[in-house]
C-alpha positions, -999 to +999 in steps of 0.1 A: +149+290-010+154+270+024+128+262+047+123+283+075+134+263+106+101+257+133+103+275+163+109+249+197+084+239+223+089+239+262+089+209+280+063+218+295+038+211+262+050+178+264+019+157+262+034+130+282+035+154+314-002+150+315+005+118+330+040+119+347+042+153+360+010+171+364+011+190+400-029+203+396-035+162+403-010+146+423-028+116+429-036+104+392+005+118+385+014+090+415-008+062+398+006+070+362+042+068+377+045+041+402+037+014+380+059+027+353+088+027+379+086-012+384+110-024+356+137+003+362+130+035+349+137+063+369+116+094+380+144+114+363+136+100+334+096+103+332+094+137+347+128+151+339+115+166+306+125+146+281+101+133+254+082+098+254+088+080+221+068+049+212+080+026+188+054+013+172+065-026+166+048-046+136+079-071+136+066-106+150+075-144+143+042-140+124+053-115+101+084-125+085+085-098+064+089-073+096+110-095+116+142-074+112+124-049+131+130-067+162+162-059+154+165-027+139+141-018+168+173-013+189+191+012+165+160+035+168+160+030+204+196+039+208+189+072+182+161+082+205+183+082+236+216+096+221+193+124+211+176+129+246+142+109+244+130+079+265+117+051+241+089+030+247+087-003+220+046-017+222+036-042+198+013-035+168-013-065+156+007-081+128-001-082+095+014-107+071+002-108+035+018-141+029+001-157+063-030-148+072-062-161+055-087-152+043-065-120+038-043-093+055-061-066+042-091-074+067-068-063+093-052-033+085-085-011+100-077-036+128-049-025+130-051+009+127-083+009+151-053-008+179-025+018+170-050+047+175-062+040+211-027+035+216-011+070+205-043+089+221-045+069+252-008+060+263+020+090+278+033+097+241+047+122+227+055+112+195+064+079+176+087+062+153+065+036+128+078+000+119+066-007+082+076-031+059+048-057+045+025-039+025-002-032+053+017-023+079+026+014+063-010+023+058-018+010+091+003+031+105+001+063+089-032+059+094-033+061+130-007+085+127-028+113+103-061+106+126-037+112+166-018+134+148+015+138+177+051+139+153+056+110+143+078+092+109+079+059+097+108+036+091+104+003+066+123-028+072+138-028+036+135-049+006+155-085+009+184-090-014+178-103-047+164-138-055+187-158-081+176-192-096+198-206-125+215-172-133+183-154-137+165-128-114+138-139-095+112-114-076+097-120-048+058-126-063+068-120-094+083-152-101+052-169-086+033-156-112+054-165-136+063-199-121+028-204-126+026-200-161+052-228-164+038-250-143+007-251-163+020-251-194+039-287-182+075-269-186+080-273-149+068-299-115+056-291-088+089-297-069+108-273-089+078-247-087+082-248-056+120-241-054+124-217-080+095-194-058+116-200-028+146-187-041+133-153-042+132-151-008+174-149+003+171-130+031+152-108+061+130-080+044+099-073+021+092-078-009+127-075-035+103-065-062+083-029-065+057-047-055+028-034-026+055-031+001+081-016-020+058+009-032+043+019+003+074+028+017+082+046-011+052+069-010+055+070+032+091+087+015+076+104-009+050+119+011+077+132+033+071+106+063+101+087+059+139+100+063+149+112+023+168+078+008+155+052+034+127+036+019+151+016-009+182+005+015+180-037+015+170-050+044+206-069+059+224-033+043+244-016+073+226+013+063+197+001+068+206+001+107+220+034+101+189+048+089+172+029+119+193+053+141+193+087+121+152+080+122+153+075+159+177+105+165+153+125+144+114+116+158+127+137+190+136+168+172+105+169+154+090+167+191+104+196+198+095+213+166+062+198+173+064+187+137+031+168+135+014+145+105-011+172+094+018+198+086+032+172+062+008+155+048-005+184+024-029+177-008+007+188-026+026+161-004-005+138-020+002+146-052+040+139-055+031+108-040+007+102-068+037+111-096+060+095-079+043+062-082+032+063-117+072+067-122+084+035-098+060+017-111+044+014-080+012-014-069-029-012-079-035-013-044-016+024-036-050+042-044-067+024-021-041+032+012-036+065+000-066+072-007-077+063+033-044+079+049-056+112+033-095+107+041-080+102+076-059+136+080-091+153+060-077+157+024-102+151-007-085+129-029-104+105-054-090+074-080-099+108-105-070+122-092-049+093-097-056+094-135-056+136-139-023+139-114-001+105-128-013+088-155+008+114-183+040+108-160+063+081-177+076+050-158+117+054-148+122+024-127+135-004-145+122-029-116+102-060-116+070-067-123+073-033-148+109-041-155+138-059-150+155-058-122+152-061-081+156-039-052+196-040-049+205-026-083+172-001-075+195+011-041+227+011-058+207+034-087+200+064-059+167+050-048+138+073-048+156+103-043+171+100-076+134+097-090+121+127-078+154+144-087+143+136-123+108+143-117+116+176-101+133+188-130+108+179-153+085+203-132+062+174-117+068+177-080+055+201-056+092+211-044+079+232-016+062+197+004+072+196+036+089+164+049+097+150+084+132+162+083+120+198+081+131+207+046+110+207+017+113+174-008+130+198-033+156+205-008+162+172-003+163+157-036+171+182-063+205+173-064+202+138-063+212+117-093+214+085-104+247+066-110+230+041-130+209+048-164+197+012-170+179+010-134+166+046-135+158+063-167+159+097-174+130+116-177+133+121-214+142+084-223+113+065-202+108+027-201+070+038-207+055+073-223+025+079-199+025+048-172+003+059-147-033+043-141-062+053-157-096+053-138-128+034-155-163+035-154-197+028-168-226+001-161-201-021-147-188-006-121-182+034-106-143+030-101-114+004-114-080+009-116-058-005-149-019-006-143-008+008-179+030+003-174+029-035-171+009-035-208+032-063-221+038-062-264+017-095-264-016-080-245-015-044-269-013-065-300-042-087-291-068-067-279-059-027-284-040-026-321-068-028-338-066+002-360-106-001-365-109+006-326-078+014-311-071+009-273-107-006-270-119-042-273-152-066-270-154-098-257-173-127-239-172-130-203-166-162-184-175-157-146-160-168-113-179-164-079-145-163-055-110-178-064-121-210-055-148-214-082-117-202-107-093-229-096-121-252-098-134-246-136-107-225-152-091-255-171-128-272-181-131-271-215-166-269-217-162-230-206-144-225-245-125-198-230-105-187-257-083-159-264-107-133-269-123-145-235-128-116-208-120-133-172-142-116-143-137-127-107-165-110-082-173-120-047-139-106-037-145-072-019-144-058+013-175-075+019-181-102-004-143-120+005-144-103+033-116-076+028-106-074-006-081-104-016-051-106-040-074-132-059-076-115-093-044-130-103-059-150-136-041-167-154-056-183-190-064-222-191-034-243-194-046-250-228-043-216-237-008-208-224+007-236-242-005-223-270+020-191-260-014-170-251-001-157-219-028-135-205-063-129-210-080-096-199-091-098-162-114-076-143-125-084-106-143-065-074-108-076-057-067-067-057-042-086-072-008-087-058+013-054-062+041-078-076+021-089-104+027-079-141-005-081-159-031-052-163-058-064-146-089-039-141-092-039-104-103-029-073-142-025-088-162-002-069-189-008-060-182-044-057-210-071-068-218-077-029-226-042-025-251-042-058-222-035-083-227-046-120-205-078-117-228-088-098-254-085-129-234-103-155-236-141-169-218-162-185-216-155-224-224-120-219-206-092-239-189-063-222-165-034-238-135-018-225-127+012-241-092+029-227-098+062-249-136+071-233-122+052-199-157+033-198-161-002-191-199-013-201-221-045-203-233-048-240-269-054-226-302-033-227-308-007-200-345-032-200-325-063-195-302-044-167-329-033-149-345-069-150-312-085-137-313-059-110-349-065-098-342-103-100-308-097-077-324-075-056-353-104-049-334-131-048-318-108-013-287-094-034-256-113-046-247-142-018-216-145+000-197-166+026-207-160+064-186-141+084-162-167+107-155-141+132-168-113+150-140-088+132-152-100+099-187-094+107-181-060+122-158-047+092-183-059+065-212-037+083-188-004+080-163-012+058-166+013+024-155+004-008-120+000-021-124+035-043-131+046-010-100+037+003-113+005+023-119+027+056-146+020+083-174+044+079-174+070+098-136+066+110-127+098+088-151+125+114-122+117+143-097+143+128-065+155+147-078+134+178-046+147+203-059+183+194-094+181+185-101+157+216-082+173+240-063+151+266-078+119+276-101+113+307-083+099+336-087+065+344-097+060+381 
């Protein structure tokens, strides 16, 4: 059945005419315009009744990985006016995983805190979002669920793919990887370095399904994003062709007053949820998800990750789960060809509404894929059951374990045992922060071996601050040219969404908000046990409730001072990456451009 189309506003519920065209105050409606009027536009323009469209600009010299957006910014512009709008590009704080220490997930609630003020506060009535590096999409739908004016995102695009000696290389992929080599002595540090830099050939994010890849392709699959945009390469021509079509369309959906809360449904969560167990998609998707629908008032919990994904089977033949990169992934059909399969195989709510105003079974159910190697069918999966399954027990309330990256080599070692299958014991070798790993991992005297369990803690939203990518372990260099490749890893923090190892990650609560890493010793025993989904220290409740009194009077587990005032102002709000990494308290400010009513004037 087709969706019904929405029924048109007047211009005269344009928000925007608050400020440009409001005869009940001429004076404040003189103030608003004059100074609008200095570089050119005309009142024709502003009060002529055509919607404001902001373009929401994350591309800087900063962020490389957004950069094309200063480009592409200008297709969307020219969509916006051939369609009857009035564009207004503003810059958004940028946010580059790659650049900015100690990490960029301390400012995406900067971010988002920015983009807010600026949707409620400015003459908008609606707004086109520039995504790309892995961030910038929750960033912005974030401020987008908690306005609430129409509003779609657009992604800069994966680059092309990386190539060093004939082989595929993914952007963070091949770091890790890299990494491995240059430890084991295979590789110097020259050629580390270039075979990492050759995965990055051109403008765009991440080649890999890494974080980026797999934010977009949820903004898509959560029916934010134009059907089929999320995948197109960044230097594509369609790429700029999407850049227009998304302009063209942010007005319509003005008029149809097509707003975030009518799209993003707990059903529009859920196919977002199956459709990232299937890509393959990051460990840190819970945690932006998780916040984008705190945000626009939707319960959803890492519980529903495991009961809505982890039976869905992986169909994405793309690095780190796979083998390929984001070209062949486009050429394949892209996500629409995904959730063409998933549709038929009855795990998609069809009737979601998108930001094109059909449902996501309307767009997609005749989608296919023209290539079988890239994108599997449903019935012939890379992986039976590839979502994530959600831990617990005296170590922690909530981690998250990747199951689709469980190489041959990890499942032999420490889940075949046919005594105590998908389970295993070991002893625990612990690092306070990344720096006390690359410090000791290689010391001999730790006798990590391979039945060693890895923990890194301090690395939270508060302990860090923010959460880092720094749970990416690898074993001593001992151990890895002995062809031991990984070792099981759990930490309080993320690891890059590029990475192929199943990590348990994104503890909550972490050891600097009293969590049980922060409890454990060196030598201790712990057990992981995939079937039950617990994760337990093999200590005493008497001897845990000891190590807790001591914790608690030696003040609580230590951490690094804060080294600005943002740092010290997240860490005293900032909840827990189950949680969804928001800023307590954020998620009572619901539907803002409704709720709030207009603005107060401001002289």
């Amino acid at each position: 059945m087709a969706s019904t189309p929405r029924p048109r506003i007047d211009s005269s519920r344009l928000r925007s005419r608050l400020w440009f065209d409001n005869p009940d105050n001429p004076g404040m409606t003189a103030l608003y315009l004059e100074r609008y009027l200095n570089y050119g536009l005309t009142l024709a323009e502003l009060q002529g009744g055509k919607p404001l469209i902001g373009i929401a600009q994350t591309g800087s010299d900063l962020s490389p990985c957004n950069r094309h957006h200063m480009e592409l910014a200008k297709r969307v512009r020219e969509g916006i006016t051939a369609a009857g709008g009035v564009a207004f590009e503003f810059p958004c704080h940028p946010i580059q995983e790659t650049g900015k220490r100690p990490t960029a997930a301390l400012d995406r609630n900067l971010a988002y805190l920015s983009l807010v003020e600026v949707l409620y506060g400015y003459p908008l009535d609606g707004v086109v979002l520039l995504t790309g590096c892995d961030k910038t999409m929750p960033a912005c739908l974030m401020a987008a669920a908690t306005v609430n004016i129409p509003a779609i995102s657009l992604n800069v695009g994966p680059m092309l793919n990386g190539w060093s000696r004939g082989e595929r290389t993914g952007s963070g992929t091949v770091v890790w990887k890299a990494r491995e080599r240059h430890a084991a002595g295979d590789i110097d540090y020259q050629q580390f370095l270039d075979i990492v830099a050759s995965s990055a050939p051109s403008t765009g994010h991440c080649n890999t399904m890494g974080t980026a890849s797999t934010m977009n392709a949820l903004a898509e699959a959560l029916g934010m994003a134009l059907p089929g945009s999320a995948a197109i390469p960044a230097p594509y021509r369609e790429r700029g062709q999407a850049a227009y079509a998304t302009g063209q369309r942010i007005v319509e959906m003005v008029w149809e007053d097509l707003k975030p809360s009518d799209i993003l449904t707990r059903e529009a969560f859920e196919n977002a949820i199956v459709a990232n167990t299937a890509i393959g998609g990051s460990t840190n998707a819970p945690i932006h998800i998780n916040a984008i629908a705190k945000l626009i008032g939707v319960p959803l919990s890492c519980d529903d990750w495991e009961r809505v994904g982890y039976d869905v089977p992986l169909l994405v033949n793309m690095q780190p789960a796979g083998a390929y990169l984001g070209e062949e992934y486009y050429r394949a059909g892209g996500l629409p060809a995904v959730l063409a399969e998933l549709i038929e195989a009855g795990k998609i709510h069809e009737g979601a509404l998108t930001c094109n105003g059909r449902t996501i079974g309307e767009n997609c159910r005749e989608a296919r894929t023209w290539d079988r190697e890239v994108i599997k069918p449903y019935a012939e999966p890379l992986r039976e059951r590839a979502g994530f399954l959600n831990l617990k027990g005296t170590l922690f309330d909530s981690a998250i374990m990747k199951t689709s990256v469980i190489s041959r080599e990890f499942y032999d070692r420490y889940l075949a045992n046919p005594n105590d299958p998908y389970a295993f014991e070991g002893r625990v070798v612990v690092f306070d922060g990344p720096e006390d790993y690359h410090h000791r991992i290689d010391d001999p005297a730790l006798d990590i071996d391979e039945n060693t369990i890895l923990i890194m803690r301090g690395a939270g939203p508060i302990g860090y601050p923010g959460a880092a990518e720094v749970v990416n372990m690898q074993p001593p260099g001992a151990l890895i040219r002995r062809g031991v490749l990984s070792l099981p890893c759990i930490g309080d923090g993320r690891q890059s969404g590029t990475s192929g190892t199943p990590s348990i990650l994104n503890a909550s609560p972490e050891a600097a908000a009293g969590g049980g890493l922060a409890l454990l010793q060196n030598g201790d025993r712990i057990r992981i046990d995939l079937n039950t989904r617990r994760a337990d220290i093999l200590l005493s409740d008497e001897e845990l409730a000891r190590r807790r009194e001591d914790l608690s009077a030696r003040g609580g587990y230590p951490y690094p001072a804060s080294q600005t005032p943002w740092q010290a102002i997240q860490r005293a709000m900032v909840e827990q990456l189950s949680e969804g990494m928001i800023l307590r308290g954020s998620d009572a400010f619901q539907k803002v451009a409704q709720s709030m009513g207009p603005p107060r004037d401001n002289h």
